[in-house]
N, C-alpha and C positions, 0 to 999 in steps of 0.2 A: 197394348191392352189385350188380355185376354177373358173373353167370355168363358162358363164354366157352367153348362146345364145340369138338370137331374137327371140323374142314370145314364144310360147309351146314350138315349137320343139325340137329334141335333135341330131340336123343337121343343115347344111347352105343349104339353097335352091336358086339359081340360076333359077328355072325355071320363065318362066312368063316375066313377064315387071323389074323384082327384076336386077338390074345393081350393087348394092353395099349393104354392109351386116355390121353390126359394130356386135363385142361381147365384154364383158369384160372377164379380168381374174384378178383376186381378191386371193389377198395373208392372207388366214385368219393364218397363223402360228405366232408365238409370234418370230421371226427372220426374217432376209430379204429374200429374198428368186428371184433366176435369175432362167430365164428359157429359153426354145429355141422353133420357131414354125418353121415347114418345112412339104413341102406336101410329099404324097407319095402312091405310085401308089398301088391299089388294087390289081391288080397280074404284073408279072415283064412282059414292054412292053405296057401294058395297056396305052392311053390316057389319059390325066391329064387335069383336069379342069383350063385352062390360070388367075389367078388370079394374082394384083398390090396389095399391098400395099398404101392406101391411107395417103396423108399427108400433113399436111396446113403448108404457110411459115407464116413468122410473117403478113406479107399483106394480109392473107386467100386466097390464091391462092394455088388450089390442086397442088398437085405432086404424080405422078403416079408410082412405081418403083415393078415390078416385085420381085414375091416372089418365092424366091428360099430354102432363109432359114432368120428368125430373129430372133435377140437377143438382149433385150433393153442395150443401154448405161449404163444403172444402175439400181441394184437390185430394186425390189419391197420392200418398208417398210411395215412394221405391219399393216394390216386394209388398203393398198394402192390398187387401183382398177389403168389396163390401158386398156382404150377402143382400140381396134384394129380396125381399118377398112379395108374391101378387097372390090375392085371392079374387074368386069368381063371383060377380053377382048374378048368377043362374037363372033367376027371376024375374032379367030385365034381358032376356033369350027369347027374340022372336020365332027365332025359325029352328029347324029343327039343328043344326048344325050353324057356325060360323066358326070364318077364321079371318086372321088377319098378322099382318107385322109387327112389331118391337122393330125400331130401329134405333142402334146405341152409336152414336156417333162423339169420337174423343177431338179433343184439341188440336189433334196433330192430322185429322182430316181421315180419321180409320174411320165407318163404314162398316156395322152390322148389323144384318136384320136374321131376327130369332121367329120364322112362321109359331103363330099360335093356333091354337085347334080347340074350340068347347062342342057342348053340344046340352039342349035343353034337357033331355031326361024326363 
């Protein structure tokens, strides 16, 4: 599996004018291959960065559903990429700054955590 951020970095940034973020994750093994994404706090009690789940219905009208934990309907095939998108709910930002993890973990025991970084504005 590989992960596949925006731009350089090798993080999600929330800071700034940034409301929504898209990555891929990209199944290069020759099998299918499921995996799971769920945030997770830097230390226990820590503030967590409010992040949806973006997602278009067949009329391209968003839907916004809070991310708690996901897991696609169906494996990733050979060479198959799914673009992820998160957007920020900014509004539910106590503090001036938070940050926390993405940890994407595949079937075959891979192991990534993507730091996230927002900040209230």
């Amino acid at each position: 599996m590989e992960v596949s951020l925006p731009g350089t970095f090798d993080f999600l940034n929330f800071i700034g004018s940034n409301t929504e973020l898209e990555f891929e994750i990209i199944n290069n093994s020759p099998d299918p291959l499921s995996f799971k994404i769920e945030p997770v706090a830097n230390e226990p009690g820590d503030d967590m960065v409010p992040l949806s789940i973006v997602s278009y219905t067949l009329e391209k009208t968003k839907i916004f559903q809070p991310l708690i934990s996901f897991t696609p309907t169906s494996a990733l095939e050979p060479g198959q990429k799914l673009k992820f998108r998160l957007a920020l709910r900014r509004n539910e930002i106590m503090k001036n700054e938070v940050n926390n993890l993405l940890k994407i973990i595949d079937d075959l025991g891979n192991r990534f955590y993507i730091p996230v970084f927002a900040e209230k504005i």
